[in-house]
TIRO-477934 format. One record per atom (N, C-alpha, C): x, y, z; residue in one letter. Coordinates in steps of 0.2 Angstrom, whole numbers, plus 5000, padded with zeros to 4 digits. Example, Ala and Ser with C-alpha at 12.3 -4.5 7.8 and 13.67 -1.06 7.14 Angstrom:
2
506649725039A506249785039A506649845039A506449895035S506849955036S506450005039S
REM end
This chain:
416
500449945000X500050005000X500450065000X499950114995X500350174998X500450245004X500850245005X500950295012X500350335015X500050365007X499350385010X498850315015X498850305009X498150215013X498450205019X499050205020X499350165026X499150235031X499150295031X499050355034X498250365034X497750335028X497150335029X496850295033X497050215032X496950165038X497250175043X497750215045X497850215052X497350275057X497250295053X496650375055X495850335053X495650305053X494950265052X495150215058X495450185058X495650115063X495650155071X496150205072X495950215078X495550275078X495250315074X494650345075X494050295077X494050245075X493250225075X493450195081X494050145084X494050155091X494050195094X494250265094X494050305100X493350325101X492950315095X492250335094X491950245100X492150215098X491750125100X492050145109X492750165110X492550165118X492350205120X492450285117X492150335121X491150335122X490850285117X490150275115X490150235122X490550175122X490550125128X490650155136X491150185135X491450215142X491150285146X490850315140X490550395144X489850385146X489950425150X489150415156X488950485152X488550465147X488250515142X487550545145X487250525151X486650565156X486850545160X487350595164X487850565172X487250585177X486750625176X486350665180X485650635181X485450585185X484950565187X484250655185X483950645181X483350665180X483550735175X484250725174X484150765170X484850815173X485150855168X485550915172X485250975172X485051015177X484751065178X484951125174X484851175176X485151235173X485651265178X486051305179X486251335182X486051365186X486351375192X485951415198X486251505197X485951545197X485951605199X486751625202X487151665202X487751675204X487451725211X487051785210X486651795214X486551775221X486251715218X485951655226X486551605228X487051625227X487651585231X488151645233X488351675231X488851725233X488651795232X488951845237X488951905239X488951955233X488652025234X489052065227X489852085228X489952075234X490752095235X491052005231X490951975232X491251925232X491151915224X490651925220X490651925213X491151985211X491252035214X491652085209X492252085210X492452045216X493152025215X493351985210X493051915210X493051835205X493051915199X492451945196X492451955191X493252005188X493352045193X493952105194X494652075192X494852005197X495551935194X495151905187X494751865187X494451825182X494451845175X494251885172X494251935166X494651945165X495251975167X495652015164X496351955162X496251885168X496651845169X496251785162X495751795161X495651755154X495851785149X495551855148X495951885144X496651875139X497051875146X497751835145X497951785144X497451745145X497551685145X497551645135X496951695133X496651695127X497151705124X497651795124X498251825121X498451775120X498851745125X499451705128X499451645122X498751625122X498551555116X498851585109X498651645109X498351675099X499051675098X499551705103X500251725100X500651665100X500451615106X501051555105X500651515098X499951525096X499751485088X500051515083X500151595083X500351635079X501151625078X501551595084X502251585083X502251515079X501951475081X501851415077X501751415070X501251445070X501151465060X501551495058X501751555063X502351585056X502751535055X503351515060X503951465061X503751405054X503251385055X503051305051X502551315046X502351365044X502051365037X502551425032X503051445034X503351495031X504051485032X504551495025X505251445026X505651485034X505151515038X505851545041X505951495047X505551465048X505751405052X506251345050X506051315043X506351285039X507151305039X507051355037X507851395036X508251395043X507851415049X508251395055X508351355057X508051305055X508451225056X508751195052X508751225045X509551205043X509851235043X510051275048X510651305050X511051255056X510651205058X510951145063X511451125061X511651095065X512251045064X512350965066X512250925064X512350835069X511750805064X511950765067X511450685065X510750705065X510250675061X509750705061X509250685067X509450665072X509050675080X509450715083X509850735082X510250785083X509850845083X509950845078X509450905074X508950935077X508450865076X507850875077X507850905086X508150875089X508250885096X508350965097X508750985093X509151045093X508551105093X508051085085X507651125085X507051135087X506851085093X506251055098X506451115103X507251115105X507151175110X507151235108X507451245101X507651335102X506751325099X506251285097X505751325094X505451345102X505551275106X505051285115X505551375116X505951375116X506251435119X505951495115X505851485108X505551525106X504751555106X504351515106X503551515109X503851545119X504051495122X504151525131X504151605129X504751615126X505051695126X504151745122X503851705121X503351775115X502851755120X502851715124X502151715129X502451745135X503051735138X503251765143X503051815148X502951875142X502751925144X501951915149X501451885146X500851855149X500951815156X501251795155X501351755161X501651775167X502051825167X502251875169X502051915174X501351945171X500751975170X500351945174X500151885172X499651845176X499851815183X500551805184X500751785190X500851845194X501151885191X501051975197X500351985198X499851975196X499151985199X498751935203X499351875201X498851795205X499351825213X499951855213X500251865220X499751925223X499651975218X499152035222X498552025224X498151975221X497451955223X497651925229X498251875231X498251835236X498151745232X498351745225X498051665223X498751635225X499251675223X499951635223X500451655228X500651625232X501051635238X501851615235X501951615229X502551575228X503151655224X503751675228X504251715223X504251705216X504751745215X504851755207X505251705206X505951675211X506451665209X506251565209X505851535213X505451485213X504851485206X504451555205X503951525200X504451515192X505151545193X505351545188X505751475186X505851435191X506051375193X505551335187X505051345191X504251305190X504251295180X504351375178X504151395171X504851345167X505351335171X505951295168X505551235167X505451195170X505251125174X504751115168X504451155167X503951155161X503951155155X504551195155X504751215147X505251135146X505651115150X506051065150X505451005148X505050995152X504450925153X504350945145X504150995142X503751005134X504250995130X504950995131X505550995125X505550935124X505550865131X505850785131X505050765127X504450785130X503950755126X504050765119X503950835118X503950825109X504550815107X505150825109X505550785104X505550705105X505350655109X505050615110X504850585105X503950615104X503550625098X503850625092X504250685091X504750695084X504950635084X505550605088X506050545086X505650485084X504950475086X504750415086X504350425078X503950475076X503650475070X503950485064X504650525065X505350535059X505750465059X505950435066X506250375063X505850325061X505150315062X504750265058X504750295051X504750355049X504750395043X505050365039X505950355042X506750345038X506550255040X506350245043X506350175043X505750125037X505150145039X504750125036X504450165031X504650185026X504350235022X503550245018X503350195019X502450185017X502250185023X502250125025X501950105033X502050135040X502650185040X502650225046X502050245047X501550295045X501050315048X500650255054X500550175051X500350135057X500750115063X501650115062X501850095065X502050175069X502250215069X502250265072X501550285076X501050285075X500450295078X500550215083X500350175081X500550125088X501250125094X501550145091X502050145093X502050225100X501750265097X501550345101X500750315105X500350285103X499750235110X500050215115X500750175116X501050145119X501450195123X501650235120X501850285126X501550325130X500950335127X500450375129X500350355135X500250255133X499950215141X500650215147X501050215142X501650215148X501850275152X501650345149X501650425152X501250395158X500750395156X499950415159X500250365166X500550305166X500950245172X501350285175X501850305172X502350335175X502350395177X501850455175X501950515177X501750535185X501350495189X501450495196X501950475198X502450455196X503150435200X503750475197X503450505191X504350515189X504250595188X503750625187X503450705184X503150745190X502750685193X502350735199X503050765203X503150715208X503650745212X504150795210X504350825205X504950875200X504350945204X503750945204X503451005206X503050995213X503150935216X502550945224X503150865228X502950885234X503350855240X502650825239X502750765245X502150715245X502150685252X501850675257X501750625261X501150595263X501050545267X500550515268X500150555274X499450545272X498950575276X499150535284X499350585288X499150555294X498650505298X498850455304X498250415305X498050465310X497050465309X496750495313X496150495309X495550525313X494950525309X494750545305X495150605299X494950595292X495250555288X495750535289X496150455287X495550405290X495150395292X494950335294X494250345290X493950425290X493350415287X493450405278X493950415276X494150425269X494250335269X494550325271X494450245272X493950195269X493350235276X492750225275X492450225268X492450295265X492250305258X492450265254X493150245254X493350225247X493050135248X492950105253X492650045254X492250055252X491550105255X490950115250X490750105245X491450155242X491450145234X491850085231X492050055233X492349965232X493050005228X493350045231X493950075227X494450055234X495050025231X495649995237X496150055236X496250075243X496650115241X497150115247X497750105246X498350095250X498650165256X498450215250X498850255255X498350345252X498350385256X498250435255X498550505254X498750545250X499350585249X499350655248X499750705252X499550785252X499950805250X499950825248X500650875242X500650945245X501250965245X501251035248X501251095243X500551085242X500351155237X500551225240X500451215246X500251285249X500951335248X501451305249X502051345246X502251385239X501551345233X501351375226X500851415228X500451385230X499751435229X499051415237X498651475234X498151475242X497451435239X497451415231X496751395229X497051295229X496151285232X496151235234X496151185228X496351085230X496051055224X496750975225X496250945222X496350865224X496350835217X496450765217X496650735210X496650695212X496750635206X496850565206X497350565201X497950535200X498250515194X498550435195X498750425188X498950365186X498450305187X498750245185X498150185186X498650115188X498050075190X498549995191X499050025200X499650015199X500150015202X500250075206X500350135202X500450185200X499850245203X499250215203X498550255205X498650305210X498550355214X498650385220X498050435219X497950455226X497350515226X497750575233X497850625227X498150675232X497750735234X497850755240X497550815243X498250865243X497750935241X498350985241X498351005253X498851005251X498751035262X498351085262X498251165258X497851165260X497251155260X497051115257X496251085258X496251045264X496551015265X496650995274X496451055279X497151105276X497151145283X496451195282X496151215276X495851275276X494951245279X494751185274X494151155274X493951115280X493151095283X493051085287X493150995286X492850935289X493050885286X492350875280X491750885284X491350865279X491350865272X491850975270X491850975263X492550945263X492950915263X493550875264X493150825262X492850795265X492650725261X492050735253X491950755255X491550785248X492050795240X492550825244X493150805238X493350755237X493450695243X493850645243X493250615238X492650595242X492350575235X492350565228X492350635227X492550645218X492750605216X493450625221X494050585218X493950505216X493750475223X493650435225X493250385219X492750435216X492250415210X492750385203X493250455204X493650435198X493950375199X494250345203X494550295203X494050235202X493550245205X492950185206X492950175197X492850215193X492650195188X493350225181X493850205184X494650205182X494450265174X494350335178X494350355173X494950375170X495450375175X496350395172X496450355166X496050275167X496350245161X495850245156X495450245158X495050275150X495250305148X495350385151X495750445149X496550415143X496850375148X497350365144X497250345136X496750295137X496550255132X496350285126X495950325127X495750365122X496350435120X496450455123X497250495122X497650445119X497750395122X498150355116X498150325108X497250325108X496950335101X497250375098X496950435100X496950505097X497550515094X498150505099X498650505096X498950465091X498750425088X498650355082X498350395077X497650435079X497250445074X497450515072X497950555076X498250615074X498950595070X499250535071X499650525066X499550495059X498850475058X498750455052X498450525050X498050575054X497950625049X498550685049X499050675051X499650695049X499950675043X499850585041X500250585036X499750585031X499150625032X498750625024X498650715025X498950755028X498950815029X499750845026X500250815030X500950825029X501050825021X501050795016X501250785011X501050815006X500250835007X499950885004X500050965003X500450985010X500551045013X501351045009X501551015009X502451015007X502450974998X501950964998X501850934988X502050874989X502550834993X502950764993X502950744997X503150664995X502950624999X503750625003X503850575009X504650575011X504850645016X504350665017X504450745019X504650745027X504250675032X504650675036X505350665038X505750645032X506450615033X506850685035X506750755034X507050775035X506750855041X507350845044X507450885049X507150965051X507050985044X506751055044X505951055042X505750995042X505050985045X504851005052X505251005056X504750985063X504551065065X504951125063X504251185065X503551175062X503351125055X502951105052X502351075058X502751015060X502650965062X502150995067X502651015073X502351065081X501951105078X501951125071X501151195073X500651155071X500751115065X500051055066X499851015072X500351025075X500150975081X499951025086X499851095085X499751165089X498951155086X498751145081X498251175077X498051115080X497851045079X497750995080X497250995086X497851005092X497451015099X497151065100X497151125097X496751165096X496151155096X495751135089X495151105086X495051045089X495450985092X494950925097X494850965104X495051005107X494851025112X494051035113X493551045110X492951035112X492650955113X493050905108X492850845109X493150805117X493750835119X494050815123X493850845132X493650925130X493450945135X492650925137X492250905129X491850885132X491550835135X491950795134X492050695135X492150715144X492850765146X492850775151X492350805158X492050865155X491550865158X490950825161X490850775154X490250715157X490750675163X491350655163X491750615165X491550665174X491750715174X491650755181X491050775184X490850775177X489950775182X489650725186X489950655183X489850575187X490150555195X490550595193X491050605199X490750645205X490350705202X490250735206X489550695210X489150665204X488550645206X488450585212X489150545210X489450485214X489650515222X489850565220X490150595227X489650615232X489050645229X488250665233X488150605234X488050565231X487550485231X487950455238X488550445237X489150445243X488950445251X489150515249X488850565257X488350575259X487950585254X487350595255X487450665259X487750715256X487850765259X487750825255X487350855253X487350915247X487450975250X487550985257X487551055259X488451035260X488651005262X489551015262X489651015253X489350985248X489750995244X489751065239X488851085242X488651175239X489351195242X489451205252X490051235255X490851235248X490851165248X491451155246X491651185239X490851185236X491051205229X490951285229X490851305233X490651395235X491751415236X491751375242X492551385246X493151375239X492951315235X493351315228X493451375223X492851415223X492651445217X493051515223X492851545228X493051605231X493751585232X494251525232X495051525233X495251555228X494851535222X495351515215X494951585211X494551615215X494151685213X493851655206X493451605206X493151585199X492651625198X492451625191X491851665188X491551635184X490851635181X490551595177X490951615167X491151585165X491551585156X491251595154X491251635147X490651635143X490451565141X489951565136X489651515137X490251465129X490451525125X491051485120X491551445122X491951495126X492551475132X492151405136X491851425139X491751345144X491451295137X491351295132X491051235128X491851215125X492151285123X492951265119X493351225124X493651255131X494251245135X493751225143X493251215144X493151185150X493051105153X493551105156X493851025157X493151025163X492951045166X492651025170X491951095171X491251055173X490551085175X490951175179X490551205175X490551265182X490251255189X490551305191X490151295198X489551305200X489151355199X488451355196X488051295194X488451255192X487951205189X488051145192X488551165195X489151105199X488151095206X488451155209X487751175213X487351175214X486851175206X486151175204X486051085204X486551045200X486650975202X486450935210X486950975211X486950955221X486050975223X485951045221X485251045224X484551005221X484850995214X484250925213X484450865216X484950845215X485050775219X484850765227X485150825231X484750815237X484150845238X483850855232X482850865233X482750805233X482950745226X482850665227X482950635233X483450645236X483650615243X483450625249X482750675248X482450695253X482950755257X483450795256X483850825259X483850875256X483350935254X483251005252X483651035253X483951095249X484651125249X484451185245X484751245246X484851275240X485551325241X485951345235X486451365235X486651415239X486051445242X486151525246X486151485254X486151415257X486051405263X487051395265X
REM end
């Protein structure tokens, strides 16, 4: 076959799988009775307490928006226009060499055109009171980042270019298989080898929120060995918990201060969530389907790549990969509404599992009011939460809690 077909069929074979688990795997009506509308911002928080969230929020998406337009705007120029081309064959070495070489000066070059923004955003996140952490540490932090984004894509790059120089038709299926398998092996290893580079870790104390979390995770037939609190607070004062990895690897972390700040009830109320996630191994769904995507993103690479440059053979050479990274800038761009909104049904379950749980809807209205005032949250418009919102607002997060505890015989409403 030819390179295309092999590019075709590898973009149909794991497209229609990600379409058959994601059909099988998402709780596509997580919401017994239906998902409400959203509650009134009015009937949960203060007008002081809305002009703040609005006063940080706005002006900190705003930036956030910029930050996007100029790092896709750095990508297009560099890789649709020879002047990327041209600065990578100005390299020298072997051609991983190369590609290695110009993985970092392009990351250096996007960090440097966003820099300014972030700059910007973290001087505001320290004056509102979000971020507790210096300059000389958050600049640490922006290293650690820009470093973890140079090994992955060049990573990426070595495995898709030497399938390229190896297999010259057939690359696109064996490079897409080959990038599933590491997807599944990040997704294993990034609790052990990535987490720690950014957060300390210890175990939850024994004592009776350790004993009650205990409890929960029995409930929900979730085994879990140990409980783990990262010491956020030396980053930041907004609150927030997680589950990562799966199998071996699996952990549920509590930032300290959700420990130190929250009562226990909304403490448990998050542990739940979490505890939802693991009950139904959303990490490895997630993995799973990110691992598609990646198969299905490299077959539509190789039926997109060769059109854009007239010929075929185009990955063999080194002065592709500004090409390569802006399609793959543009790529994640346009599935972000499939991805974010796969995710939100995935956090709605969690959060439903988490009421059903406790049977608590007034700690989880507290907890999700206490979340939203840490982190100065605000309702998005209604494009941005459809495009980039991984997770329910809070408003509706809320309006969820107050129907399910009307079902539960536990009336609630967001203003108690």
């Amino acid at each position: 076959m030819s390179e295309r077909r092999w590019a075709l069929g590898t973009l149909v074979v794991a497209g229609v799988a990600f379409i058959v688990v994601a059909a099988v795997s998402m709780p596509w009506h997580p919401v017994p009775g239906g998902t409400p509308p959203a509650v009134s911002a009015g009937d949960v928080f203060t007008p002081a307490q809305i002009a703040r969230a609005n006063s940080f929020r706005d002006l900190a998406r705003y930036l956030a928006w910029a930050s996007l337009a100029v790092s896709l705007a750095v990508a297009i120029v560099l890789g649709f226009t020879p002047l990327g081309a041209r600065m990578v064959g100005l390299l020298r070495g072997w051609w991983w060499v190369r590609v290695l070489q110009a993985v970092l000066v392009l990351a250096v070059i996007g960090q440097l055109a966003t820099l300014p923004f972030a700059i910007i955003g973290h001087h505001r996140a320290v004056e509102f009171g979000l971020s507790t952490q210096a300059w000389g540490p958050w600049t640490i932090d922006l290293l650690k980042n820009l470093l973890l984004e140079v090994v992955v894509s060049t990573l990426l790059l070595l495995v898709v270019m030497g399938c390229a120089r190896r297999w010259t038709r057939a690359w696109p299926a064996v490079a897409g298989g080959i990038l599933a398998v590491l997807v599944m092996i990040g997704s294993f290893v990034y609790p052990v080898l990535v987490e720690p580079a950014f957060n300390n870790f210890k175990s939850l104390p024994d004592g009776p929120l350790r004993t009650e979390i205990m409890r929960i995770a029995d409930e929900e037939g979730v085994h879990l060995d140990d409980v783990l609190v990262a010491d956020a607070s030396r980053r930041t004062t907004t609150l927030n918990a997680y589950v990562s990895g799966f199998g071996s690897t699996r952990r549920v972390v509590l930032f300290d201060n959700v420990i130190n700040d929250l009562p226990r009830p909304q403490i448990l109320a998050i542990v739940a969530h979490e505890l939802a996630h693991a009950r139904h191994n959303d990490v490895l769904v997630g993995s799973v389907l990110g691992a598609l995507g990646a198969a299905a993103g490299i077959g539509l690479l190789g039926l997109v790549l060769p059109w854009i440059r007239r010929r075929e053979g185009a990955l063999r050479d080194p002065t592709v990969v500004p090409l390569v990274l802006a399609l793959v800038a543009i790529g994640s761009l346009l599935s972000s509404p499939i991805n974010n909104g796969l995710s939100r049904l995935v956090e709605t379950r969690a959060d439903v599992d988490a009421l059903q749980t406790t049977r608590d809807p007034h700690a989880f209205i507290d907890m999700q009011k206490q979340l939203a005032l840490h982190a100065l949250s605000n309702e998005p418009p209604a494009w941005s939460q459809f495009w980039f919102g991984s997770h329910p607002t809070t408003l509706s997060r809320i309006a969820i809690a107050e129907q399910l505890g009307r079902r539960m015989g536990v009336p609630v409403d967001g203003s108690s």
